[in-house]
N, C-alpha and C positions, 0 to 999 in steps of 0.2 A: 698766320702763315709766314713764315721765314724762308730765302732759297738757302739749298744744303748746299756747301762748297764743294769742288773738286768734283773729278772725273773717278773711273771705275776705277783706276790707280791710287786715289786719293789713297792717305795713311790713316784718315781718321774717322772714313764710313765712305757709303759707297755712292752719297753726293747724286750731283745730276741733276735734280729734279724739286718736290716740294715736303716740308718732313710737316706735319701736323704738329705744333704744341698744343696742351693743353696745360689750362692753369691750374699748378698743384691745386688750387681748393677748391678742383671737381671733384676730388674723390674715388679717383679715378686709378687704375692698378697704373702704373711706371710705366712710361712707354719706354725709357730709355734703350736703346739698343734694337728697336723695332723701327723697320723702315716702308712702309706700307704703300707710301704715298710718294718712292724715288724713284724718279723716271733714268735708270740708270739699264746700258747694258745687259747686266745679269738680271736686274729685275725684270726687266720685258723679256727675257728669256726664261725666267719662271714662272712666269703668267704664261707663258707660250705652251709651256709643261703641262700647269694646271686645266688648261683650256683641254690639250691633246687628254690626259687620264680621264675627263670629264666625257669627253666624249667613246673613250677606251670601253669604260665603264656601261653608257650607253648601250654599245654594240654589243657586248658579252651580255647584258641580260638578255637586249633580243635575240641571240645567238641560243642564252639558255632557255629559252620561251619556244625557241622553233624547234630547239633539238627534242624540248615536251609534247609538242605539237606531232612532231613525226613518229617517236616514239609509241602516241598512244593511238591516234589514227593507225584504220585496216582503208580507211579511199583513199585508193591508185590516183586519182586527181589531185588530194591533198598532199598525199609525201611529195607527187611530184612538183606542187607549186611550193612547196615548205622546204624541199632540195634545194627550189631556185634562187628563194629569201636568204636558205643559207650559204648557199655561193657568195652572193654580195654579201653577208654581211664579213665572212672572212677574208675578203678582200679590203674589205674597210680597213679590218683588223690589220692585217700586211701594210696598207698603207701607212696606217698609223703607227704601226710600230717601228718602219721607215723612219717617218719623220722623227719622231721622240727620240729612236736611233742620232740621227743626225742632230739633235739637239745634243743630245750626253755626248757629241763629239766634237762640239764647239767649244776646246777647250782655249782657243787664244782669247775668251770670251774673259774667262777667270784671270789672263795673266796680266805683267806688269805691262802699264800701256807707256815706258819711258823708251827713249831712242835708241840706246840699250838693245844688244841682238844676244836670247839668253834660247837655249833650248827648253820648248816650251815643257810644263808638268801636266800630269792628267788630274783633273779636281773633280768631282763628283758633285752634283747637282742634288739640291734636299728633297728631301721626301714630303708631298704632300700629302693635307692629311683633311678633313672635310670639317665644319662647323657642328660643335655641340650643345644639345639646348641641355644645361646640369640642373634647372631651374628645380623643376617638377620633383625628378628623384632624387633630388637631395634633403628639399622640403619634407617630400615624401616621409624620408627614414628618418631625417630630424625630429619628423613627429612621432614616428611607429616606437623607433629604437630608443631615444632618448630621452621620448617624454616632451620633448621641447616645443616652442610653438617654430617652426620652420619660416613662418613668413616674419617670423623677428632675424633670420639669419641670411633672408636677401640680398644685404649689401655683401656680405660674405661668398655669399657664391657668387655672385655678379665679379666681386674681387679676382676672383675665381676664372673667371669666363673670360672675363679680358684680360688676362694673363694668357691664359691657352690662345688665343687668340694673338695674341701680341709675338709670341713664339714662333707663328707661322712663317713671319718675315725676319729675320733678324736679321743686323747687319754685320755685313763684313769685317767684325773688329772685335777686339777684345769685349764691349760692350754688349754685341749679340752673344758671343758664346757666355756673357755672364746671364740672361734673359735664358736661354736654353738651360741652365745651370740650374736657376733658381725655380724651374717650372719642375725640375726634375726634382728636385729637392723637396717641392711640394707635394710631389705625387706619392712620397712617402707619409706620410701627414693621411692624404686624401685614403690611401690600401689601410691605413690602420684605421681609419677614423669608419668608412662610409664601404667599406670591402668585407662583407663576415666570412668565414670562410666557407660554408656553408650556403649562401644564397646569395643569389645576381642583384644588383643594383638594376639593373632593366635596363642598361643603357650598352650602347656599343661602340667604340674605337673604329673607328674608318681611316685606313691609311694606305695611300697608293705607293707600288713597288718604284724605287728610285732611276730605274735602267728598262723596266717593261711598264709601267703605268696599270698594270695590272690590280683593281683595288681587292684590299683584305682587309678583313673586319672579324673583330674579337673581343666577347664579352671582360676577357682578362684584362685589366688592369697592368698587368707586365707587358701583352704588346706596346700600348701608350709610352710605357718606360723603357722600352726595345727601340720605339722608333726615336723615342725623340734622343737616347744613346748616339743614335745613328746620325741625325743629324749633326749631332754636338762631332762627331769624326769628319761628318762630311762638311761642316764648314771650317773646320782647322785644315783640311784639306784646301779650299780655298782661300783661304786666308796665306797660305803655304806657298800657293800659284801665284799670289800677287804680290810676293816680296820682288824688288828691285835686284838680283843676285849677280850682282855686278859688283856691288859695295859688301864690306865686311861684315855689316849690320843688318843688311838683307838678307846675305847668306844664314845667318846667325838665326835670323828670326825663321825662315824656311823650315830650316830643319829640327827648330823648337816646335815649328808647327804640326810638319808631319810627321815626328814621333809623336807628338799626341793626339794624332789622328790614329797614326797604328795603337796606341795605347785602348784608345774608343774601341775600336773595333775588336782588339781581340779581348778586351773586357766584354763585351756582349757576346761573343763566340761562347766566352767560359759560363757566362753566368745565366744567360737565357737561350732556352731552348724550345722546341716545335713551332721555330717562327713562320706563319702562311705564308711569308711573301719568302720570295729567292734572293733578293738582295740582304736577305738577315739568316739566309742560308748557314750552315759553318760550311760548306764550300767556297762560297760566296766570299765567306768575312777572311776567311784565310787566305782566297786571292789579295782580296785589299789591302791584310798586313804586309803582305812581300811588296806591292806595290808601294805600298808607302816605306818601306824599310828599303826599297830601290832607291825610292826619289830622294832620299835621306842619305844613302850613300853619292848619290850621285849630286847633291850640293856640297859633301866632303870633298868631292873632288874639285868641284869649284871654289874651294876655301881652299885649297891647298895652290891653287894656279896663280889666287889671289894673293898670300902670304908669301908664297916661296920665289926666289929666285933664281928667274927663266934659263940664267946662263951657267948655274951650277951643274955637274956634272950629278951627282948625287942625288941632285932635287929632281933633272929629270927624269930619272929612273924611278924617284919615288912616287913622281905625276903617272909615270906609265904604266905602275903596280895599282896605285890609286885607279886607274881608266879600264886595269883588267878587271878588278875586281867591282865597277859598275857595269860592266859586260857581264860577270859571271852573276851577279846578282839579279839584272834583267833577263837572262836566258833561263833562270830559275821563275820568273814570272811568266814569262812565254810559256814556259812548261805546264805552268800553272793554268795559264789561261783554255791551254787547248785542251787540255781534259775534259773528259766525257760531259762530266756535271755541271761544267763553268761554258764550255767551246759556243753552245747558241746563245747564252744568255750575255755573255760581253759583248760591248758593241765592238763590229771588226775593229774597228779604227785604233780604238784602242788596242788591240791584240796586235795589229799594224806597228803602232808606234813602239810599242815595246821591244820588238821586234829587230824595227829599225834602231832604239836606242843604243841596242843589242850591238848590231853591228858597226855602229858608229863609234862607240867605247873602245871596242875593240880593235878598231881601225887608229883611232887616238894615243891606244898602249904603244902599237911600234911605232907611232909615230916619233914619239916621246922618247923612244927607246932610242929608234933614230938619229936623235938629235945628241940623245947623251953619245954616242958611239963615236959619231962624226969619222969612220974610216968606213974598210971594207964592207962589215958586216951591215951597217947601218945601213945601206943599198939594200940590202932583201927584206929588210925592217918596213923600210920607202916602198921597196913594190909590194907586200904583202897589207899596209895601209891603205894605201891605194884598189889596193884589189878590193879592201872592205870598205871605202868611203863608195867604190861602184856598186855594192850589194845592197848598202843601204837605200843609196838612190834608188837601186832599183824597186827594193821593196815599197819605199813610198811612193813609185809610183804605181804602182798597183792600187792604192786605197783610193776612192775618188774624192773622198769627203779631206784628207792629209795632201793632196796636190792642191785643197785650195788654201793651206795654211802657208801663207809663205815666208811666218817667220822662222818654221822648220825646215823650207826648203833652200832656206837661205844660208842656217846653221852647217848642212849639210855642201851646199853649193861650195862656201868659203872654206870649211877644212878640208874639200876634197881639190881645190886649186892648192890650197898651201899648201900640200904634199906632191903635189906637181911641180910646184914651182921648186921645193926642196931638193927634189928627184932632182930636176934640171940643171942645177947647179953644181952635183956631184957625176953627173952622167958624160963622161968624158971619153970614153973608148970601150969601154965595158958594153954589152947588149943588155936591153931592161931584160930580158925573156931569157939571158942565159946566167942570171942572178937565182944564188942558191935561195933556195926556200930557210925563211927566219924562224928560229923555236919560240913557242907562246911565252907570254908574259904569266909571270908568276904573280897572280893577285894579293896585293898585300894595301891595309890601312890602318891608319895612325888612330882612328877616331871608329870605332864602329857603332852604327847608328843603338839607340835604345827606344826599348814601347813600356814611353809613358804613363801610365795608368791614370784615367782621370781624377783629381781633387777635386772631389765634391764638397767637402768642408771647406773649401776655400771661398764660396759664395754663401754668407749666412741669409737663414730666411727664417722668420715666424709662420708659425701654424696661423692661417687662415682663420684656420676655427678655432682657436685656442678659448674662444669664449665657453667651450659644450664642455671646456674641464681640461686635468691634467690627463693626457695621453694614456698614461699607466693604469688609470681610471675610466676613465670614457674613450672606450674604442669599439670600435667595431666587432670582434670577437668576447667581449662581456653579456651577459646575458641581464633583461632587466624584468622588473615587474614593474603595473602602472603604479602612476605616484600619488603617494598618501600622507596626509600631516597623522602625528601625535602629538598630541596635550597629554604632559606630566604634572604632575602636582608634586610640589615640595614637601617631603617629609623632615622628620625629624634629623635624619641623618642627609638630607641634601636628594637629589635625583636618582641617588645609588649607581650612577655610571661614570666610567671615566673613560676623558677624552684626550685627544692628540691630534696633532697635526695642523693645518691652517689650507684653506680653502684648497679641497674641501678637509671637513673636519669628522673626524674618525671618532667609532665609539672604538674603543681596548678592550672594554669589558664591562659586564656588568653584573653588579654587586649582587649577590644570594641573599633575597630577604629584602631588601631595598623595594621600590617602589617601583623603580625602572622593569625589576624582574616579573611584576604581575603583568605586560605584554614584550614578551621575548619575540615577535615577529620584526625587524629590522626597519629602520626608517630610511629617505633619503627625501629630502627638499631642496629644489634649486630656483625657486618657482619656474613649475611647471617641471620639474626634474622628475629622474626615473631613477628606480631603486636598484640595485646592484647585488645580486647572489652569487654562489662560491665565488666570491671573494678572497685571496690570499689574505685577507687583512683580516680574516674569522678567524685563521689561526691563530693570531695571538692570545695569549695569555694573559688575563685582566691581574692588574696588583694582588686581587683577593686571591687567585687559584681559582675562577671561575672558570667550570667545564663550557660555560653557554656563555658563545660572544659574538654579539653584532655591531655593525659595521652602518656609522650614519653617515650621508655626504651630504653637509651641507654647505649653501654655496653665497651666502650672506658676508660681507666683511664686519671689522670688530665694530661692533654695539652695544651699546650701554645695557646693562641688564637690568631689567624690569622689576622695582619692588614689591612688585605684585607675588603672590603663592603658589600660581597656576602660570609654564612656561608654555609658547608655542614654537616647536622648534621649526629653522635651526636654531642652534646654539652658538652661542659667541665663539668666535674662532680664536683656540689658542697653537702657542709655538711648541709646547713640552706638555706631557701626558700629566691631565688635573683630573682630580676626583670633584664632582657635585651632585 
């Protein structure tokens, strides 16, 4: 046991607490980028999560057990004591959803924890997902499908399992989202290999909703690859919230992150669909992309306050174009939020903050505008700032769970005195209340945010199983017969078949009149392998013009060949198609 350094701000994981090593020669799948064991902040606020959907889940079965109970009862005594059960148990519910609410709106949770006063981002908490035993049904079909003995493939799916498992926690950093990457990159491997398309593996996906804790579970193989999408967004989302965005580098890295959060998400929007849960809704995913395309413009804007030159005239108009156009990009959120399909399922808080970003932006454009004008006009610029640094406030106060953040009320507190104090300085004989009204800022930016798409090739990984064969060969949608050796005997002319390829090794064809031709039924040994029908590889054409061609897989590397008369195959594996 090693302590992890740093706090939840740390740059290099999320610290805190105790990380487990183990020593490379357990054997043991990578923990790298898994933090399981950090008593950090967001981790006890993910356990808090886990705890709350555990018990979500709880309730909704006995919820669905009483609504059976009432349903199928005609005693007047029973509906009414199976009413009373279900009273409570949707109060639980309510409760619960409360609290988990109030978790997904503990966003100062996710942000940078330096002295630094940055208006806070919204980050998105992962989706949990429940513990799988792969053991059984994977042994299973390694034996059924393959022919193979399964409990030779143990350490393989154990491989297996503590990867999925390792995935549950990642950390904060480049490191977890490579862990998320590389699990996902397996699951392709796992749908070709162990997925027919035609028949269930018997196992099921358990994964709770990110924002209701609500669990959904699905024999697909695509939810698994949906959710864990989902997470690879939602922790670049987080990763997003903890940049320093005070520094240039900060900024920089932010807005790297939350475009490849918006990239996540609307990659799942396009490519998977009838997702059970609502957080993988395309309602849902489309609020998140604007969200994240918000927070993305709106670190533009702090890159630009950051590089540019407070006392040009030009720059601050281009600050106040820049501050319209994070206004007009968060009032397009807001809009998004209150929609019919999105309005109960986000938490207010969030609908709150947006809101207020909203008005806060746009209080910042004349301010900016303000400052560029410096005569008459800039006076109705100052009071109409002003009017919106009070709308803001006011909206946050309204949300109970955003009056206790007070790194936003502070954001909020400070530019709404320094437009006061502005005013005050030019307020000389003029009345504030007889100040004409200022025309809006025309949103304009230098930099418009983009969605990423995620590089999945950027994290290489091996097939797990890569021992059951090459992919192309041994997958899940081939069809086999069980496995059988053949004994040829050498004739005058050689085995009469010719061969290609290298592990495995292919017959091409086979010779008319030859030896090979008195059992045309196909072979395949791997020991303990399984034989492979319509095969692409029958098409071929043998050297001879042989109409009849089968296809061997043998799975032996090169061997010396036996001087004996009588061969047992496989056959020595060659590179280039040989006649014997």
């Amino acid at each position: 046991m090693v302590p992890a350094e740093g706090g939840r701000g740390d740059a290099a994981g999320d610290g805190g607490g105790f990380l487990l090593l183990r020593p490379p020669e357990s054997g043991s799948v990578r923990k790298q980028g898994c933090d399981p064991f950090a008593q950090t902040q967001r981790s006890k606020l993910q356990h808090r999560r886990a705890r709350i959907n555990q018990q979500i889940n709880k309730e909704m079965r006995m919820r669905a057990g009483a609504e059976n109970l009432f349903k199928a009862t005609s005693n007047h005594k029973v509906k009414e004591t199976v009413a009373l059960e279900l009273s409570y148990v949707n109060s639980n519910l309510q409760l619960l959803k409360e609290e988990l609410e109030e978790l997904n709106s503990c966003v100062d949770v996710y942000q940078n924890d330096s002295e630094s006063i940055s208006v806070p981002m919204i980050p998105l908490g992962l989706k949990e997902t429940k513990e799988m035993d792969l053991m059984a049904p994977l042994k299973d079909l390694i034996c059924e499908h393959y022919g193979e003995d399964g409990i030779s493939f143990e350490k393989e799916i154990k491989e297996l399992m503590e990867l999925r498992q390792a995935m549950r926690t990642p950390s904060r950093n480049e490191a977890g989202l490579e862990l998320l990457m590389e699990y996902y990159n397996q699951l392709y491997f796992l749908d070709n290999r162990f997925f027919p398309p035609n028949k269930n593996l018997g196992v099921f996906f358990h994964w709770y909703d990110s924002l209701t804790g609500v669990p959904s579970h699905q024999r697909a193989l695509a939810f698994e690859k949906g959710s864990v999408l989902f997470n690879i967004g939602a922790l670049h989302t987080q990763i997003g919230a903890r940049q320093d965005r005070t520094t240039l580098q900060g900024v920089d890295r932010a807005i790297d992150a939350f475009q490849k959060a918006a990239g996540a998400f609307n990659y799942l929007k396009e490519n998977f669909s009838n997702a059970p849960s609502l957080d993988m809704s395309t309602a849902s995913l489309n609020m998140l992309v604007r969200l994240m395309i918000a927070q993305v413009q709106e670190c533009v804007f702090e890159k630009v306050t950051l590089t540019s030159a407070q006392n040009d005239f030009f720059t601050q108009l281009q600050i106040a174009q820049e501050a319209a156009r994070v206004e007009e990009v968060y009032s397009l959120v807001h809009q998004t939020m209150t929609q019919a399909h999105v309005k109960d399922y986000v938490p207010f808080s969030w609908a709150t903050m947006v809101h207020v970003k909203s008005e806060h932006f746009k209080a910042l454009s004349h301010y900016y505008a303000a400052v560029a004008l410096c005569d008459c006009p800039c006076k109705a610029h100052l009071k109409k700032a002003i009017m919106r640094h009070e709308e803001a406030m006011r909206i946050h106060s309204l949300c109970k769970i955003l009056r206790k953040m007070d790194i936003l009320q502070e954001v909020l507190s400070l530019a709404h005195k320094r437009s006061l104090s502005k005013y005050s300085e030019i307020d000389h004989e003029e009345d504030f209340f007889e100040t004409g009204d200022a025309p809006d800022i025309h949103p304009k930016t230098n930099q418009r945010p983009e969605i990423k798409s995620p590089n999945f090739s950027q994290v290489k990984v091996t097939d797990i199983f890569h021992r059951l064969g090459p992919l192309s060969v041994f997958s899940a949608k081939n069809k086999w017969h069980p496995a059988r050796q053949v004994h040829l005997a050498r004739g005058e002319n050689g085995f009469g078949l010719t061969l290609r390829g290298d592990s495995p090794v292919l017959i091409a064809g086979v010779i008319p009149g030859g030896c090979a031709s008195a059992d045309r039924r196909p072979a395949a040994l791997s020991s303990g392998g399984a034989l492979l029908k319509n095969n692409k590889e029958n098409s071929r054409k043998n050297l001879m013009n042989s109409k009849s061609a089968s296809t061997l897989l043998a799975w032996s590397k090169k061997s010396k060949r036996s001087k004996s008369s009588t061969y047992s195959l496989p056959f020595t594996t060659v590179g280039d198609e040989s006649m014997y």
